[in-house]
N, C-alpha and C positions, 0 to 999 in steps of 0.2 A: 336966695333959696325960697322953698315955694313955704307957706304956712296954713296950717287947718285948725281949728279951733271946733271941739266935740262939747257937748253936754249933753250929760248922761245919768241917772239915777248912782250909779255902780262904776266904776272903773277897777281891773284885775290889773295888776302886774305879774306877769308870769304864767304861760301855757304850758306848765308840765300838767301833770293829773291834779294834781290840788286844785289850779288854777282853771281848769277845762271843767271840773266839778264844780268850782265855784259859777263860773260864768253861769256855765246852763243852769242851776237849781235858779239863781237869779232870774234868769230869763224867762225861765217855765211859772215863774211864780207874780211877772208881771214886771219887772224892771226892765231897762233898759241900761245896757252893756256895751264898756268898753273893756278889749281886753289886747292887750300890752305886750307884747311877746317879742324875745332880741333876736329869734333865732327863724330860720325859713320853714322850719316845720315843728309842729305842735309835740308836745310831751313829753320836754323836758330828758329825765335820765332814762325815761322809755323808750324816747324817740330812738327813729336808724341811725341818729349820728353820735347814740353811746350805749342804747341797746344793753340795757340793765330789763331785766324782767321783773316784773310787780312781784314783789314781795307784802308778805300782810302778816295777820295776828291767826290764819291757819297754818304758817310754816309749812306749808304743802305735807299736815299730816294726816289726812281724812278727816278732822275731827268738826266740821263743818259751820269752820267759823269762818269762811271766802268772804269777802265783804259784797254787801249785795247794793241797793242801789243805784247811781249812774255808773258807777264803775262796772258793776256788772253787766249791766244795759251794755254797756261800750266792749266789753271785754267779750259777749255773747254775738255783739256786732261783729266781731271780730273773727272768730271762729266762722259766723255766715258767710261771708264775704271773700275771707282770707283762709281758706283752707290747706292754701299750699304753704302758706308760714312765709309768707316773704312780707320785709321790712319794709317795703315801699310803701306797701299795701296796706299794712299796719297804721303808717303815717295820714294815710287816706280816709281811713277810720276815722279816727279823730281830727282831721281835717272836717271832713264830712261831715261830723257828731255836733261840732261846733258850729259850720255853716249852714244845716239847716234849721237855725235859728236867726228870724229876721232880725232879732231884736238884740242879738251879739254882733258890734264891729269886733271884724279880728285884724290888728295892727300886727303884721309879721315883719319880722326884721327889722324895733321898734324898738330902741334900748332909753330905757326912760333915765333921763339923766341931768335932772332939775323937778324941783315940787316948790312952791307957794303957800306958807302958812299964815293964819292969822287967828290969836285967840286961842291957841292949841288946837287947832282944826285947821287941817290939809285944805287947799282953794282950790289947788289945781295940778297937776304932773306936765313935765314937758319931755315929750320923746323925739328921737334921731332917727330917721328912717331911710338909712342910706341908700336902700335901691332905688329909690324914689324922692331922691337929695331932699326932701321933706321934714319938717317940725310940724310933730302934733302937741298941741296944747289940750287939757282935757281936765274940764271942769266936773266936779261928781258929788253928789251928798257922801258918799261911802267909800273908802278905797281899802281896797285886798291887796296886801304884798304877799306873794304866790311865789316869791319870785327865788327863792333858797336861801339868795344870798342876804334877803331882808337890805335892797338895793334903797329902800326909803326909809330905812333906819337913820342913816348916816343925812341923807337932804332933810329931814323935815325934825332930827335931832330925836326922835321917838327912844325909850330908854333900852338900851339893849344888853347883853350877854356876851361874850365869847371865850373861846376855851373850855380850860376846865377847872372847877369850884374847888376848893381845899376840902378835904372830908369833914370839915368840922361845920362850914357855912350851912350846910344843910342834913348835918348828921349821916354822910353820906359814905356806907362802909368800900364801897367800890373806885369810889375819889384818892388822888393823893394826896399826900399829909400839906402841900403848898400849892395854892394856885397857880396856875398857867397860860400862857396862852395857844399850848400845845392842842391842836384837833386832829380827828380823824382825819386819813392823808385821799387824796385823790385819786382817780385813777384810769385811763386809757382800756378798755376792753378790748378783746381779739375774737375773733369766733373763728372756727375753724371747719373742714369738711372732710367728710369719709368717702373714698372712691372704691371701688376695685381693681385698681393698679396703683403702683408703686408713684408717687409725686415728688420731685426732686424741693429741695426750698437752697437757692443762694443769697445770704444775706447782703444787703447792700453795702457800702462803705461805712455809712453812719454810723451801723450798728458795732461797729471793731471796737473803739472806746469803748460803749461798754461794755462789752462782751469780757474785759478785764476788770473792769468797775467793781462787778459782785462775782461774790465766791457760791455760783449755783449750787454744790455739792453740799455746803453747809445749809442755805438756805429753803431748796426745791424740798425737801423731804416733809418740811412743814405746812406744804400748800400742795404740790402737785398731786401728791403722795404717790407716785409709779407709774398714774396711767392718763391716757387722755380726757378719760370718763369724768375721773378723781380729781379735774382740772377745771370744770365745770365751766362759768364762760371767763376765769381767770380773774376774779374780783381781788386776788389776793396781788397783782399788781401796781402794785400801791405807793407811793409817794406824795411827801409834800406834810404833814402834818407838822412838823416844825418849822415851815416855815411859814408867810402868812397864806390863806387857802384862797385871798381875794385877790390880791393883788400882785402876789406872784404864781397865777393860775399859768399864763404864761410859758413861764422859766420848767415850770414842774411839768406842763406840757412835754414841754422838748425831752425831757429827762424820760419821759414814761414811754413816748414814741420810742427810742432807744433802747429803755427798757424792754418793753414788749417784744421787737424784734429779737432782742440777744435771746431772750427765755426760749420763744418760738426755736431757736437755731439751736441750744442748749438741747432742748425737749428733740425735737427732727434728726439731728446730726450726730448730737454728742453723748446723749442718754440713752437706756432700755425702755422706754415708751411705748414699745409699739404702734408708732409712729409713721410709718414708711407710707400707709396709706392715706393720709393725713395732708391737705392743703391748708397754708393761712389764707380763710377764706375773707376773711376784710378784719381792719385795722382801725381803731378808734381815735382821731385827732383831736378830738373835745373830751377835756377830761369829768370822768362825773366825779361830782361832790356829795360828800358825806355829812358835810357839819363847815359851818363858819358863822353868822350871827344868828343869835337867838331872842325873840325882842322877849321886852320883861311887861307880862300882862297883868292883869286880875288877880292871877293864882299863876304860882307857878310850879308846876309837876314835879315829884323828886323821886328818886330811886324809891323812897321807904313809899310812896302813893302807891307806885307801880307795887312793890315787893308783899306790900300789905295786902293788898288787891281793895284799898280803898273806896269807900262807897260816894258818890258825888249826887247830891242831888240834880245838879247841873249836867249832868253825863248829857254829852251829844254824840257819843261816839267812843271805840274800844279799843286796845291793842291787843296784843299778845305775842308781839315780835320777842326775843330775849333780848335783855341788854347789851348787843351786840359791839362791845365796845372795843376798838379794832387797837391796836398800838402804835401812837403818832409816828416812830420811825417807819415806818410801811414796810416795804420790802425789805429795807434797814435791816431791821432786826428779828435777831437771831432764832428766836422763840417761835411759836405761836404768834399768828397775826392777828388773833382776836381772840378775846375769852367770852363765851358767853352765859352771861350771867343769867339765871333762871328767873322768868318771868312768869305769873299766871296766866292762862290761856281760857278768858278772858280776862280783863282789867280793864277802867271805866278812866272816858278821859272826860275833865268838866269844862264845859262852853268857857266859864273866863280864862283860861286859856289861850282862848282866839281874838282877843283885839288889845288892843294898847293900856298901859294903866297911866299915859299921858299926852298921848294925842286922842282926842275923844271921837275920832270917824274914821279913825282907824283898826283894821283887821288883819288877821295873816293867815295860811294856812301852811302844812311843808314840815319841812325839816326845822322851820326857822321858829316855830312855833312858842308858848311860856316855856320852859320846862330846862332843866336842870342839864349838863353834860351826862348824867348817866341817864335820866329817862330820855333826854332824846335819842338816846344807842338806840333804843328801843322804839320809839314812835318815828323815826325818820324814813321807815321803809317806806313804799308810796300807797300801797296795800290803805295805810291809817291817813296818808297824807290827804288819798285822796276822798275817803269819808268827812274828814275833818273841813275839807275844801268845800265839799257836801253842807255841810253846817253853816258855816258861812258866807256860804251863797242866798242859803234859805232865811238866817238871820238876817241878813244885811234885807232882804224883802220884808222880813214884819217891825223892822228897824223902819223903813220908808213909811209903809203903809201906816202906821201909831206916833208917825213921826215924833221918833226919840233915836235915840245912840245907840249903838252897839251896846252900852252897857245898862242901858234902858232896858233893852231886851232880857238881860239878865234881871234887873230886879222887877218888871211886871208882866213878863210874856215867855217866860220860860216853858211851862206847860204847852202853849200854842208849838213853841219851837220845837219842841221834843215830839205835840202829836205830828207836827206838818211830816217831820222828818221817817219818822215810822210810817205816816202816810205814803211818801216816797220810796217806800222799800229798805228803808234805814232801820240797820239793829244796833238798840241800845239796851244792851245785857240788864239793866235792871228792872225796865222795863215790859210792858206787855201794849200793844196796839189797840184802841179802843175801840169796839164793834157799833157800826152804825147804829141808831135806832129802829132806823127801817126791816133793816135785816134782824134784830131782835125781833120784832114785832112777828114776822114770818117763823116758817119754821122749814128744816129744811128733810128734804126727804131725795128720795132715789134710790143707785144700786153701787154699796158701796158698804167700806167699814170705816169709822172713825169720824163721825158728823158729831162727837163731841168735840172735835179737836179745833173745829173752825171758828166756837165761840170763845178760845182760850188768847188770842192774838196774838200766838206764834208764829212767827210768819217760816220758821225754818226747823230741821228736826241739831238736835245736838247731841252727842252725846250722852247714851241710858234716857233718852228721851225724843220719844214722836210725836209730832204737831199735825202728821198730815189726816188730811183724808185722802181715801185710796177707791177708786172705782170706774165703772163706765157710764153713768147717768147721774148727776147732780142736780136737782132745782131748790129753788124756795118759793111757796107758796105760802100768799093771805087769804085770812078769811074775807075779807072782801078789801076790793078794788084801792089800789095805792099809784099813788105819780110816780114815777121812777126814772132820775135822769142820766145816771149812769151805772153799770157794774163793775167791779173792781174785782178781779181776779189773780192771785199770785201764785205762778207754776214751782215745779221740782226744778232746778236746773243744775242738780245735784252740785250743790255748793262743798260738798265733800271733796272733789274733784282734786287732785294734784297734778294735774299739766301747767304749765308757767303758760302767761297769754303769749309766750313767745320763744321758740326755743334758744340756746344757749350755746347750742353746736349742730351741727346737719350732717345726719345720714345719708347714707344713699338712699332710701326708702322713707319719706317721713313726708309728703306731700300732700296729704290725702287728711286732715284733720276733720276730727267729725263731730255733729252739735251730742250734747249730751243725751243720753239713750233714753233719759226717761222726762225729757220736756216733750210738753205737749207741740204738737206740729200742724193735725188739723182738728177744727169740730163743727160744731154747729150751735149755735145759741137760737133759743126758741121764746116767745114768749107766751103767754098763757089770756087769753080775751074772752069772757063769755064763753068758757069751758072748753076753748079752741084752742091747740097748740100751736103757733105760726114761726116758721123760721125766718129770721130777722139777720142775721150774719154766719156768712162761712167764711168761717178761717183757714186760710191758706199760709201753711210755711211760717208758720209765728215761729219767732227765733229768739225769744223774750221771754221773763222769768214774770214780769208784772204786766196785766195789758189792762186798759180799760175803753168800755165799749159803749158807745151810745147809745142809751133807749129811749129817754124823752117820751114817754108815752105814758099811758093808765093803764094798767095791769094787773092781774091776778096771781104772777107766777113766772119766773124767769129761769131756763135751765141747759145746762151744757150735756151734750149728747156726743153722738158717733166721735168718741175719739180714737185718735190715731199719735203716737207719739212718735219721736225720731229715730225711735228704734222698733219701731213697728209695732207696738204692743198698744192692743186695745182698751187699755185703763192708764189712768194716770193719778198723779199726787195733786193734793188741790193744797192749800193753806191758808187762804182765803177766797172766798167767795160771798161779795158783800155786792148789796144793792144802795144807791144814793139816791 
C-alpha cells in the first residue's frame, strides 16, 4: 500500500460545517491545513447523503440572530450559485469554498484510524483512504476533532463524556435521577416531491417486517401530525439511542432504511395525508447523528449556563437552539419525540469549551464539544457548530503565531481572539466590534440616516434595536491626507431571513431561489485625492454580506455611491464602513 506523510500547522478531522469553518478561518489567517474527511463529499449531516438543514440559535424566527461569518459567506454562496435548490450543487459549494484555498489539503474518503501521542500531545493521526488504497500520516502542531463522533477521543485517550449525567452531577433539573448511557437516536431522512398527478409508491419486500414492527396509528399522530407539510423533512424517524450510537451505527441503519419505507407506505397507501400527489423523492442510507462523545474541556457547559443565560468572559460564540432533547427510544416511543426545553435566544458559549483539559494541542468543534447532555440538546445544531468551528480555526492561528496551546490562548490572548473573530464577521452577544482608529480619526458624511450607528460596532440589527445605516451615498473624509490600505464594509443580508439553506421537500414550483432583497448587488467606490473624486472599483453581483477592498494608496476620502441592491432599490443598509 501506497504511504504519504503531510506536515502541517493544523490538521481537522472532519468536513461537516464545524470542520469546513475551522479549516478555512485557519487558512485565511495564515496556517497551513490538513483536513480529514471519511466521506466523498464535504458537510457532514448537511451534505446530499443526509440532507438535514442548518439549524442555529434564530430557530427560523425573524428574530435576527442567523449566524453570520463563514457560514453565512457559504450559505450566501449558495443561494448565488444554487438557485434551483438541488443537492448536488449544494455539495459543490462547499467543495468549492474549501478548494479555493491553497493552503487547505482536503483528504476525502479519509477515515483517520490511528494517532501517535507523547507527553499529552498528539504527534501525529494516520488515515485509510480507500479509493486510493493509500495511508496518510499527518504531523501537525494543532489538531481539531470536527469529527461528531470525537473519533480521537478513544486513539489518543483524551477525557471524554457519554450519555446522559444524573440530575444531580450537574444540578441538572432536565436529567434523570441515574446516569445512562442512553443518547439521542439516529436517523435516516426522506425527502419527498409534489407533482400534478397522481404517483403510485409500491413498497419493496424489505419493508413488509416492518411494516408490522410499529403500531403507525399509535405513533404517527405525534410526528406527522395529518399532513405532508406537518412532516417536515421527517427528523422524527429516529432510532438507536439505546443502543451504542457508534458502533452499532450500522445495525440501526438497516432498521431505519426499513423504517422509513414502512412510514412512507403508512403515510401514501394507508393514511388520510393527502398524499396521492406525493413521490418518495430520495432515501437517506447514512444515518445522521444527534449525540455520541463529548470530550471533557476547560469548562464544561450545563443546562443552568444555557438556562441562566450566563455571562462568559471567554464567549466565542452563541446559541439559542432549545434544549432540544429528543427521547432515546426514537420512534419507540409512545409520546412526544422530543421536549423542548426553553432556551434564551441569545446565550454566550465560553472558548474553554473548545479544546481538551488533557491533551494540551488538542481542540474540537460539533456536537461533540465540553458541555453537559442537556446543553449539548441545545448547542449540537450546526447553525452553533459551525461558528464554534469558526473559533477554532481562528484560535488554533494565534495559538501558532505566540507559540503556545490552545489554552495559552485562553489565558494571554483572548481579547485578540474575540477581536480577530468579530473582525471576521463573528457575533459575540456581549460584545461590540472595535472601530478602527483611522476611521475614528475621519468623519463620515453623505446621503443617508443613521451614521451614528457605524461607530457603535454592531455589526447586525436585533430585535427593538437598529445598527444600520441606511442611504445612497456613504463616504469618510480627513482633514488631511491618510494611507489607507484597505476598506471593510459589511452589508444587510437580512439575517432575519427564515428559509433553510436547503429545502426539506420539493414543490413543483420552488426553483427559482433569490439572493436577499436588500444586499447590496452593485456600486462604485470612489476615492477622494487633492479634492478629485476618482473611481477606484465597480462592483458587480457581490453576493456577500462582508467584502473588503483594496486601496493601498494616500487619500483624503473614500465613498460608496450608485447603489443598486438585489432587489433593485437604490439605497441600502451599511453596518460598517471602516477604512485600515
Amino acid at each position: 500500500m501506497k504511504h504519504i506523510t503531510h506536515k502541517a500547522d493544523f490538521c481537522v478531522i472532519g468536513g461537516g460545517l464545524a470542520g469546513i469553518c475551522a479549516s478555512i478561518s485557519a487558512a485565511r489567517h495564515g496556517m497551513s491545513v490538513i483536513l480529514m474527511h471519511d466521506r466523498p463529499v464535504l458537510g457532514g449531516n448537511a451534505s446530499s447523503e443526509i440532507r438535514m438543514h442548518i439549524c442555529g440559535a434564530d430557530r427560523a424566527d425573524g428574530k435576527g440572530l442567523r449566524e453570520s461569518g463563514i457560514l453565512e459567506e457559504i450559505e450566501l454562496e449558495n443561494i448565488y450559485h444554487n438557485p434551483q435548490n438541488n443537492y448536488s450543487m449544494w455539495d459543490m459549494v462547499l467543495f468549492s469554498k474549501v478548494k479555493e484555498h491553497k493552503n487547505i489539503t482536503c483528504l476525502l474518503n479519509c477515515s483517520c484510524n490511528d494517532a501517535i501521542t507523547e507527553n499529552n500531545r498528539i504527534v501525529k493521526v494516520k488515515g485509510w483512504q480507500g479509493t486510493s488504497e493509500t495511508y496518510h500520516e499527518v504531523y501537525a502542531d494543532i489538531f481539531a476533532d470536527c469529527s461528531g463522533d470525537s473519533i480521537l477521543a478513544d486513539l489518543v485517550k483524551a477525557e471524554y463524556m457519554i450519555g446522559r449525567e444524573s440530575s444531580n452531577q450537574f444540578n441538572e433539573s432536565i436529567e434523570p435521577a441515574i446516569a445512562d448511557l442512553k443518547t439521542m437516536g439516529l436517523s435516516c431522512l426522506i425527502q419527498v416531491k409534489k407533482h400534478d398527478k397522481k404517483i403510485k409508491y409500491i413498497p419493496s419486500e424489505y419493508v413488509k417486517k416492518y411494516e408490522n414492527m410499529f403500531e403507525f396509528t399509535k405513533l404517527i399522530p405525534y410526528r406527522g401530525r395529518g399532513s405532508i407539510e406537518a412532516c417536515t423533512n421527517f427528523w422524527w424517524l429516529e432510532l438507536g439511542g439505546v443502543q451504542d450510537s457508534i458502533h452499532d451505527t450500522d445495525k440501526i441503519r438497516d432498521d431505519l432504511v426499513g423504517l422509513a419505507a414502512a412510514v412512507w407506505n403508512f403515510i401514501k397507501n394507508k393514511a388520510d395525508y393527502k398524499a396521492d400527489n406525493y413521490s418518495l423523492e430520495w432515501m437517506g442510507f447514512l444515518p445522521g447523528k444527534r449525540e455520541s462523545r463529548r470530550y471533557t474541556g476547560h469548562y464544561i457547559l450545563t443546562q443552568n449556563d444555557i438556562q441562566n443565560n450566563v455571562h462568559f468572559d471567554d464567549a466565542i460564540g452563541y446559541g439559542g437552539w432549545s434544549m432540544d432533547d429528543h427521547n432515546p427510544e426514537g420512534f419507540l416511543y409512545e409520546g412526544k419525540p422530543t421536549i423542548y426545553h426553553p432556551a434564551p435566544q441569545p446565550y454566550e458559549i465560553p472558548y474553554r469549551c473548545l479544546y481538551s483539559r488533557n491533551i494540551e494541542n488538542l481542540m474540537f468543534a460539533g456536537r461533540n464539544i465540553s458541555a453537559s447532555h442537556a446543553a449539548m440538546s441545545s448547542t449540537r445544531v450546526m447553525g452553533t457548530c459551525a461558528i464554534l468551528g469558526q473559533a477554532v480555526g481562528t484560535a488554533c492561528s494565534i495559538a501558532i503565531k505566540n507559540n503556545t496551546s490552545p489554552r495559552g490562548v485562553y489565558e494571554k490572548h483572548m481579547k485578540q481572539l474575540q477581536d480577530t473573530l468579530m473582525e471576521d464577521d463573528c457575533f459575540i452577544p456581549p460584545f461590540s466590534k472595535n472601530i478602527s482608529v483611522k476611521t475614528r480619526k475621519g468623519k463620515y458624511l453623505g446621503e443617508g440616516i443613521g451614521f451614528e450607528n457605524l461607530y457603535n460596532g454592531k455589526e447586525r440589527n436585533l430585535v427593538g434595536e437598529t445598527n444600520q445605516w441606511n442611504g445612497s451615498v456613504l463616504a469618510i473624509e480627513w482633514p488631511k491626507t491618510v494611507h489607507i490600505d484597505k476598506l471593510r464594509i459589511v452589508l444587510d443580508s437580512e439575517l432575519e431571513r427564515t428559509e433553510k439553506n436547503m429545502p426539506f421537500y420539493y414543490d413543483i414550483d420552488m426553483y427559482d431561489r433569490k439572493m436577499p432583497n436588500r444586499l447590496l448587488k452593485h456600486c462604485t467606490i470612489s476615492v477622494k485625492k487633492n479634492d478629485t473624486w476618482t473611481a477606484i472599483h465597480q462592483i458587480k453581483d457581490n453576493h456577500q454580506r462582508l467584502m473588503y477592498l483594496d486601496i493601498s494608496d494616500d487619500i483624503e476620502g473614500i465613498k460608496i455611491e450608485n447603489i443598486i441592491t438585489w432587489g433593485g432599490i437604490e439605497v441600502c443598509n451599511i453596518f460598517s464602513f471602516e477604512a485600515y
